[in-house]
C-alpha positions in Angstrom: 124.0 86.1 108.2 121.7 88.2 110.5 118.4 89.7 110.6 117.6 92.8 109.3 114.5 95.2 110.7 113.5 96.9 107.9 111.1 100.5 106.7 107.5 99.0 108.1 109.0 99.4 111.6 109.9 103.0 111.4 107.3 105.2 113.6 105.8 101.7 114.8 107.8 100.5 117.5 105.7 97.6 118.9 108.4 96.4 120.9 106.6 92.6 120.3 110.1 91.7 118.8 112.1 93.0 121.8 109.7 90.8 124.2 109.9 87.6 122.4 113.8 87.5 122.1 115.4 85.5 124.2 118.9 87.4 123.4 118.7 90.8 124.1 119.2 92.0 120.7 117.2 94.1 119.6 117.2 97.2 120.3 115.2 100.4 120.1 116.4 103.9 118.1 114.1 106.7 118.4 112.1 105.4 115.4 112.6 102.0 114.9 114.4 98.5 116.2 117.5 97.2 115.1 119.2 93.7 115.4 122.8 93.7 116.8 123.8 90.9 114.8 126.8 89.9 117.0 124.5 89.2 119.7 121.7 87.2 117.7 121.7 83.8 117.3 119.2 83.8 114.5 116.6 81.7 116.5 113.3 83.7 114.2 111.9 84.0 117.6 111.3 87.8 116.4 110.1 87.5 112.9 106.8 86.1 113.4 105.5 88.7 116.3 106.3 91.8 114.5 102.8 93.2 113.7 104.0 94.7 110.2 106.3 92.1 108.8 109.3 94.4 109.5 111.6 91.4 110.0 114.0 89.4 107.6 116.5 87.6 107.6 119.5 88.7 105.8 119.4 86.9 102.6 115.1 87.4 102.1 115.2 90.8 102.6 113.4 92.7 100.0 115.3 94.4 97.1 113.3 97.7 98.1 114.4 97.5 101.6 117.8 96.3 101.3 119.0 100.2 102.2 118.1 98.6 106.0 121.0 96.2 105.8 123.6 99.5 105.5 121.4 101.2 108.0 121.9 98.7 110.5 125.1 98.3 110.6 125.3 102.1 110.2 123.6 101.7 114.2 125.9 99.4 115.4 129.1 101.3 114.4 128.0 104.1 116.9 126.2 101.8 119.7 128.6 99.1 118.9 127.7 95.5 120.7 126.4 97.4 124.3 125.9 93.6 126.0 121.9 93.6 125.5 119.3 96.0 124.7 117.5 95.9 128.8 119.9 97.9 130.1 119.5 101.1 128.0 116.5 102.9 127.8 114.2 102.3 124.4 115.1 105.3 122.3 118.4 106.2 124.2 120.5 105.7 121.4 120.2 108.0 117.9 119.0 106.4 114.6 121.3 106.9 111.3 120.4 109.9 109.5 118.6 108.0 106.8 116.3 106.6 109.0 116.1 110.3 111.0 116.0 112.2 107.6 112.4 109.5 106.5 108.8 111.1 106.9 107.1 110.6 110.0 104.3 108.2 109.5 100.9 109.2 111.4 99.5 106.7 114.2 98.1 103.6 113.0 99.7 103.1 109.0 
């Protein structure tokens, strides 16, 4: 099992999660985080600190979010398991064209 960031974390990008894991996990797309789940160790350590609740583990993840699951492995087959997220820039690697193709939320929702 792994954890999954789902739709509340598109456009937000708080990067709460990536500060409080003590993996180097998660990492940042242009619009949102995602969880290599090779790399995790399923600690939670992320879940609590994201501001919107964008966080769930595998197996809790809402029914009307569970398109996240597909989208992040859909990241990881192109960044594949880079060895931690510190060493790349946030937004250096592309999101998958379902999360590129959602509307852009406006500051602050």
């Amino acid at each position: 099992m792994a954890y999954i960031v789902a739709e509340p974390c598109v456009d937000v990008l708080d990067r709460a999660c990536v500060e409080e894991c003590p993996v180097d996990c998660i990492y940042q797309g242009e619009r949102m985080a995602y969880i290599q789940p090779d790399e995790c160790v399923d600690c939670g350590a992320c879940e609590p600190v994201c501001p919107v609740g964008a966080i769930y583990f595998e197996e809790d993840l809402p029914e009307e979010w569970s398109s996240f699951t597909r989208i992040n492995a859909d990241f990881f087959a192109t960044a594949g398991s880079p060895g931690g997220a510190s060493g790349l820039a946030p937004g250096s690697l592309p999101d998958p064209e379902q999360v590129t193709r959602l509307a852009r939320r406006e500051a602050g929702r």
